[in-house]
N, C-alpha and C positions, 0 to 999 in steps of 0.2 A: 680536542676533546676536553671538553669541562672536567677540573680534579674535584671530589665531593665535599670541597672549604667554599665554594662558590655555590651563593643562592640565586633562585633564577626567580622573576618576578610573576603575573599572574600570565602572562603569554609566554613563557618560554624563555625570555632575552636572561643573559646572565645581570643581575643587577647590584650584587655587593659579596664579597668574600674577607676570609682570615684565613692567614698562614698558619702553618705550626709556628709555637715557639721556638725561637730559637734556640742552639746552643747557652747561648750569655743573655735568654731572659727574654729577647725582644718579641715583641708584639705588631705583628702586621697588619694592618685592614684594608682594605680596596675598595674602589668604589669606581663599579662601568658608566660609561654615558647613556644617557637615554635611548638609544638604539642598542645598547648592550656587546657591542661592538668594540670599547676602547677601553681602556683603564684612565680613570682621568684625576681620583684624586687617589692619596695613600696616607692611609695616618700609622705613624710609627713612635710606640713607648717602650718605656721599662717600667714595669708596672713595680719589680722589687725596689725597684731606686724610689719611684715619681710616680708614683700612678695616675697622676694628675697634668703630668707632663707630658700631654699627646700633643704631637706637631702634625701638620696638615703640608703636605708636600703635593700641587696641583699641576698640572700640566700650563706648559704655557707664561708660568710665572717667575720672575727671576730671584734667585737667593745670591747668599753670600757662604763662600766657604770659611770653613770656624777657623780653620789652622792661617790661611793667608790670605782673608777677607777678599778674593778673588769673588767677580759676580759671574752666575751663571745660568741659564735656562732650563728649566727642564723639558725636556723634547717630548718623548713619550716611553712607557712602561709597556714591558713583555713580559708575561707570566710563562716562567718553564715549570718543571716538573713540583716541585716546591717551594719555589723563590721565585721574585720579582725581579729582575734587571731594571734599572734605569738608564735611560742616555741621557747628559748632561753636554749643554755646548758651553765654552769656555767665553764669556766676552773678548778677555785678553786678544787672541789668536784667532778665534773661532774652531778651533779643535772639538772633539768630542769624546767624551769618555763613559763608560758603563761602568756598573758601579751594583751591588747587589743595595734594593732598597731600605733593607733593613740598618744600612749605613749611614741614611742621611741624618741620621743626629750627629753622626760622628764628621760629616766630612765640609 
């Protein structure tokens, strides 16, 4: 069931959404695949710090974590009731970890 933060395009498909703000300010955005079907990119700010400071977090592409420059993948995003999970695989090990999206500045 689509939550009503999600805009749906001229057919139907869900095609881009925003979270509430968070507690500590943050700002989430989403963005589906052309079939409307996946979450594929997420950009996440603090508009009070950095309003300017929007990072682009995309499926598929590898980052680096800030605390122990560990690289990782991002796998794919699941939207729950008002928040986004992420799954991340660990290069290191290949493990995997979730993580709420509005974290990835932080992690």
């Amino acid at each position: 069931m689509l939550q009503p933060y999600v805009q749906l395009d001229e057919s139907g498909r869900p095609q881009k959404g925003l979270l509430p703000e968070t507690a500590d300010g943050r700002v989430v955005e989403f963005y589906y695949d052309t079939n409307g079907a996946d979450i594929t990119v997420v950009f996440v700010t603090i508009p009070a710090q950095d309003a300017s400071r929007k990072r682009a977090f995309t499926v598929g592409k590898t980052f680096k974590t800030i605390s122990t420059l560990e690289d990782f993948t991002l796998v794919r995003y699941d939207l729950t009731d008002h928040k986004i999970l992420v799954t991340l695989e660990m290069f290191a090990d290949g493990s995997k970890r979730q993580i709420d999206a509005s974290r990835l500045l932080d992690y």
